[in-house]
C-alpha positions as CSV (number, residue, x, y, z in Angstrom):
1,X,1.1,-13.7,-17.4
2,X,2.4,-10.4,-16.7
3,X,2.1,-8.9,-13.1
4,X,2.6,-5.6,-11.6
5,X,3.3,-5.5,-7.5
6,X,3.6,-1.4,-6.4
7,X,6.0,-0.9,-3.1
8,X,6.3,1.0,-1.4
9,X,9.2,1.9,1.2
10,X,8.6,2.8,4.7
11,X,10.3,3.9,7.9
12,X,10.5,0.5,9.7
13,X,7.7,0.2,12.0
14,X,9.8,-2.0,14.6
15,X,12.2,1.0,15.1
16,X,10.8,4.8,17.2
17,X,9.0,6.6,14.7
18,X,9.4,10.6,14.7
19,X,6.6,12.7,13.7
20,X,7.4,16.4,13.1
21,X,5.6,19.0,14.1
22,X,3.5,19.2,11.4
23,X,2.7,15.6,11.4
24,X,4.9,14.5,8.7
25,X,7.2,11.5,9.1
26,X,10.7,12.6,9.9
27,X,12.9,10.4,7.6
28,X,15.9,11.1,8.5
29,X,18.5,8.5,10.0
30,X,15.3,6.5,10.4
31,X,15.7,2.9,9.1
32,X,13.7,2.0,5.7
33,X,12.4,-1.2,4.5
34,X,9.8,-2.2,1.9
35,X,6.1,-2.2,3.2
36,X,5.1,-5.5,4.4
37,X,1.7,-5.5,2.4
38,X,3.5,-5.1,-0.8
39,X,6.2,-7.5,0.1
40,X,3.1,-10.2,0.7
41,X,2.2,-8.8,-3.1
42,X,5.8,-9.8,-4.2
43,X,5.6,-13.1,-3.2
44,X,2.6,-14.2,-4.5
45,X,3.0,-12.8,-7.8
46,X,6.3,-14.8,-7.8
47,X,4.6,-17.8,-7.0
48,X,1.7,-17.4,-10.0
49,X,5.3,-17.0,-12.2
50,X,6.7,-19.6,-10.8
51,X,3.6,-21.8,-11.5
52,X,2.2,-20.5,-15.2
53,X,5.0,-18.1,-16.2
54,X,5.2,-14.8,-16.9
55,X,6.8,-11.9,-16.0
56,X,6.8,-9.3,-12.2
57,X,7.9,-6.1,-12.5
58,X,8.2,-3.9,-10.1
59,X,6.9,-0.7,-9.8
60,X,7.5,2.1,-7.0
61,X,7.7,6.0,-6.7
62,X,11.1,7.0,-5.2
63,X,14.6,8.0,-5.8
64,X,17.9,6.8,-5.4
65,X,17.8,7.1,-1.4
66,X,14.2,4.7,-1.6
67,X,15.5,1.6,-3.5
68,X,15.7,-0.7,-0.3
69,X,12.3,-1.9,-1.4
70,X,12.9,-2.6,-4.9
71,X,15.9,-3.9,-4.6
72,X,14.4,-6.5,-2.0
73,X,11.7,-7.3,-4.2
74,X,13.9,-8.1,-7.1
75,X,15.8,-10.4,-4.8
76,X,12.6,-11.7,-4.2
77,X,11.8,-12.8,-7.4
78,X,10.8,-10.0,-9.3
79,X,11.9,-9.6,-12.8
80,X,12.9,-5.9,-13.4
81,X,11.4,-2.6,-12.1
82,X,10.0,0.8,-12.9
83,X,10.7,3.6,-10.6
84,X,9.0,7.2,-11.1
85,X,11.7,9.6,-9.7
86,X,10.1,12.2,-7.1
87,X,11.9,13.9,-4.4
88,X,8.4,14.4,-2.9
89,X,7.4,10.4,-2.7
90,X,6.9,10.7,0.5
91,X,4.9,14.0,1.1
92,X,3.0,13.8,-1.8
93,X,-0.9,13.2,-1.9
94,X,-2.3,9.6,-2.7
95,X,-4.2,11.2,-5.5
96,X,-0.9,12.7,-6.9
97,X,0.6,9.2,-6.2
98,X,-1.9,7.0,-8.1
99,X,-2.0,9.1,-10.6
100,X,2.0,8.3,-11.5
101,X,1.7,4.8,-11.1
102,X,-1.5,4.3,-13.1
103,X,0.6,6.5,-15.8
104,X,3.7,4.5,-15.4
105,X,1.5,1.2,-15.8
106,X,-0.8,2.1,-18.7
107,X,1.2,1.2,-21.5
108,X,2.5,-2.5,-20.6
109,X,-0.7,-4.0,-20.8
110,X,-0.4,-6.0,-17.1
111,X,-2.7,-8.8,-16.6
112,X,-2.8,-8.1,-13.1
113,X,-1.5,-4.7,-10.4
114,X,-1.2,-5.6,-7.0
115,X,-0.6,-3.5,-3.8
116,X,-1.3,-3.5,-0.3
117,X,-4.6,-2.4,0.5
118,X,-2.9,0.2,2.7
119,X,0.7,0.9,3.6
120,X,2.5,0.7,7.1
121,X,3.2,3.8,7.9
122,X,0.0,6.6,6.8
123,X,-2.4,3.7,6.1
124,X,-4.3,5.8,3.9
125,X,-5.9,2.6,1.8
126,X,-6.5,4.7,-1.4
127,X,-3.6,4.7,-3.6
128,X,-4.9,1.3,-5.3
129,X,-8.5,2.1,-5.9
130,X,-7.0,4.9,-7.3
131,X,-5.2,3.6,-9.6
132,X,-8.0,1.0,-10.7
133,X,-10.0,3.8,-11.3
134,X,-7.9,6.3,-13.5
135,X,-7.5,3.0,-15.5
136,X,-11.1,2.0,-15.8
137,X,-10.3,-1.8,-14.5
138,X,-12.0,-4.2,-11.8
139,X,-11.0,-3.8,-8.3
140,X,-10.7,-5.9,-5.6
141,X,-9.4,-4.8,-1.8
142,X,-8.5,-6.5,1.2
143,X,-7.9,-9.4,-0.7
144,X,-6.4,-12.5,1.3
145,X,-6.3,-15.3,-1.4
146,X,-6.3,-14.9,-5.7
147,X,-6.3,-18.1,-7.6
148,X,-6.0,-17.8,-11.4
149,X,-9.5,-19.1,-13.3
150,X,-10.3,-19.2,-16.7
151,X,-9.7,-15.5,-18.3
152,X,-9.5,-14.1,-14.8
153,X,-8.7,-14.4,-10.9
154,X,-11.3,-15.6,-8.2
155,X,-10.8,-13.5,-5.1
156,X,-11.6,-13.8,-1.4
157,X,-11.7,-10.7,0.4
158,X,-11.9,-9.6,3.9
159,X,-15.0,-8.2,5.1
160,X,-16.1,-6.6,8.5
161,X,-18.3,-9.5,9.5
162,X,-16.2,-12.1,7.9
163,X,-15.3,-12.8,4.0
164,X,-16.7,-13.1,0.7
165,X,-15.3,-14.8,-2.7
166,X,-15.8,-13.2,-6.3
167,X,-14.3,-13.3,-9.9
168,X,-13.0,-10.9,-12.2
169,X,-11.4,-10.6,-15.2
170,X,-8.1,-9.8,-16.6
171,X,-6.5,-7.3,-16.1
172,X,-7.6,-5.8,-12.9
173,X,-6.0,-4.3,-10.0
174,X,-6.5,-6.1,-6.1
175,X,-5.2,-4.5,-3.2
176,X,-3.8,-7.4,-0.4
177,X,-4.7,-7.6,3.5
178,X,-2.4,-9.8,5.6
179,X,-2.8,-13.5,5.2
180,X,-2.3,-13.1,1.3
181,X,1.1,-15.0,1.3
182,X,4.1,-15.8,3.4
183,X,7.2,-13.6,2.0
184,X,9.9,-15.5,1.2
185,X,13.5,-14.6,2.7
186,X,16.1,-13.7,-0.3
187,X,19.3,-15.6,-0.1
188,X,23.1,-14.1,-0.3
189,X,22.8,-15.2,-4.0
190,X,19.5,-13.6,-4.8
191,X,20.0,-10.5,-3.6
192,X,23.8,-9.8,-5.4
193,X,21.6,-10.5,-8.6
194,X,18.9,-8.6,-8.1
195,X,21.9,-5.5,-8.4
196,X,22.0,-7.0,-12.3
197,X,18.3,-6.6,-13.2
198,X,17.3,-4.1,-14.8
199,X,15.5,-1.1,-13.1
200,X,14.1,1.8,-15.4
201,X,13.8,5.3,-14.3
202,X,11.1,7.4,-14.9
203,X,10.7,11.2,-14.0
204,X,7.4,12.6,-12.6
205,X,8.1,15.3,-14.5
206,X,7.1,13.5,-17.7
207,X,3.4,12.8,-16.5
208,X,0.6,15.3,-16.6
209,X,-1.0,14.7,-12.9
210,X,-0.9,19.0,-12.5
211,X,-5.0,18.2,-12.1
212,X,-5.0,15.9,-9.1
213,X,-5.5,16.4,-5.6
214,X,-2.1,17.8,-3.8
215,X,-1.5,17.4,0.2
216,X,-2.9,21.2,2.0
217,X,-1.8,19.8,5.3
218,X,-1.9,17.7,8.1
219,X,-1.9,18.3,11.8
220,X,-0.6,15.8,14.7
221,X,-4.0,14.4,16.5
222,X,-4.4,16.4,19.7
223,X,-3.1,14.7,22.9
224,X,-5.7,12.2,24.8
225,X,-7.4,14.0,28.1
226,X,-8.2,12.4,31.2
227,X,-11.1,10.1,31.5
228,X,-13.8,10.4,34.1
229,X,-15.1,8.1,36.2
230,X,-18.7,7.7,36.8
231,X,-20.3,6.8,40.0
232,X,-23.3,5.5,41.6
233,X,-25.4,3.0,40.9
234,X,-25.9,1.4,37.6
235,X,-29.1,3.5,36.6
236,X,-27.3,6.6,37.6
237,X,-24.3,6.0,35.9
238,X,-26.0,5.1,32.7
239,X,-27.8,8.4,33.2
240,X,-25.3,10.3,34.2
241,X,-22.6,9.0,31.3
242,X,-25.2,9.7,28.7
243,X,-25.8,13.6,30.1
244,X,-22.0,13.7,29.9
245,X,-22.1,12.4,26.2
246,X,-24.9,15.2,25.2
247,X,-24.1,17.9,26.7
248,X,-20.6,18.1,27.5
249,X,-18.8,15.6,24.9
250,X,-21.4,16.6,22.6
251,X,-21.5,13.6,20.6
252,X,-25.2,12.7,20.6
C-alpha cells in the first residue's frame, strides 16, 4: 500500500499569534510546528504500514525555512518526502495550493492522500477536496476512522447531527477531523534518522497552475461593538429584539 499524508506547517497555535494589517499571518520569529490534523494523518498512515506494508511519503509545499513538519513526520514514521519549493506557501490561495500537490501526486500512483480536513491556522477546509477533484478520485472529509476493506477503505465521517460510515475504493483522497489517531511522540533515535531519508525537492515553477484561482485579498474582521440590552417584560423584549433585528441589524 502506498500512502500520501500532505502537512502542512503552521505558526504554533499555543504561542500569540500576530496578524498584520492586512490580515496575513506575521511569520516572523513566530514558532512553527506541523499542523496537528496532518500529524493525526501521519500516524495512522504509519499504522496501516505498520500492519499491511507499504510505503508513506510525505508530501508538503514549503522551503528550506518550513521543514519542521516534514522532518517530524519522517521521524514519525514516514518513509521519504516531496516538497514543492514556493517562497509564497504561505500567502498563496488554496486553489493555487491543491493544484501543486495534486501535480506533485499524480504520477506515483498513491492508493490513498490524506490531509486534515482543514488546517490550524486559516482553516479554510478546501485544499483536499481540491485536490480529489483535479484528480478525478473519491473523497471523503471529516473523516474520524478508515479501516482497509477489500479493494478499498470503509470510512466514518463526522456529520453535523452525528456520523455516518461509507466505502470507497482505491485510490481516493479523505480529509481527517480530530479523533482520527493518537500521534505518536518520535524518540531521540527517530528523529536523527529521519535527517537520512530522503526528501525530494520540487519547484513550483515546473507545474502549470498559471489558471487557478490566486489570493486578491483579505481584510482583518472588523472589531466586535457593544451589545444592547433589552428590557421589559418578556413579550416586549421579544418584540422589541426582533424590531432591532429588522430594522436596525437588518438581518431579517
Amino acid at each position: 500500500m502506498k500512502i500520501a499524508v500532505c502537512v502542512k506547517q503552521i505558526v504554533d497555535t499555543e504561542e500569540m499569534i500576530r496578524v498584520e494589517p492586512d490580515g496575513s499571518l506575521d511569520m516572523v520569529g513566530q514558532a512553527q510546528v506541523i499542523d496537528p490534523y496532518g500529524e493525526f494523518c501521519v500516524e495512522r498512515a504509519v499504522q496501516l504500514k505498520e500492519e499491511r506494508g507499504g510505503e508513506v511519503v510525505i508530501v508538503s509545499v514549503g522551503e528550506n525555512s518550513a521543514l519542521t513538519a516534514v522532518r517530524h513526520a519522517l521521524a514519525m514514521g514516514g518513509d521519504r518526502a516531496i516538497v514543492i519549493e514556493d517562497v509564497a506557501w504561505h500567502e498563496m490561495s488554496p486553489a493555487l495550493k491543491a493544484a501543486q500537490l495534486a501535480e506533485a501526486m499524480r504520477a506515483e500512483e498513491f492508493d490513498v492522500i490524506m490531509g486534515g480536513w482543514k488546517s490550524g491556522d486559516t482553516g479554510n477546509a478546501q485544499v483536499m477536496g481540491r485536490v480529489a477533484e483535479l484528480l478525478h478520485w473519491p473523497f471523503a472529509s471529516m473523516v474520524t476512522s478508515l479501516q482497509i476493506e477489500d479493494g478499498g477503505v470503509r470510512v466514518e465521517c463526522e456529520t453535523d447531527d452525528g456520523s455516518f460510515e461509507a466505502s470507497l475504493p482505491f485510490p481516493l483522497v479523505v480529509s481527517v477531523q480530530q479523533g482520527f489517531a493518537e500521534p505518536r511522540y518520535p524518540t531521540v533515535r527517530d528523529v536523527i534518522q529521519a535527517r537520512k531519508k530522503p526528501i525530494e525537492y520540487l519547484a513550483a515553477a515546473d507545474f502549470d497552475c498559471s489558471g487557478e484561482a490566486t489570493l486578491v485579498s483579505r481584510a482583518v474582521k472588523p472589531p466586535r461593538g457593544g451589545g444592547r440590552i433589552v428590557s421589559g417584560g418578556t413579550a416586549e423584549a421579544v418584540t422589541e429584539t426582533v424590531r432591532c433585528l429588522r430594522e436596525e441589524a437588518k438581518v431579517l
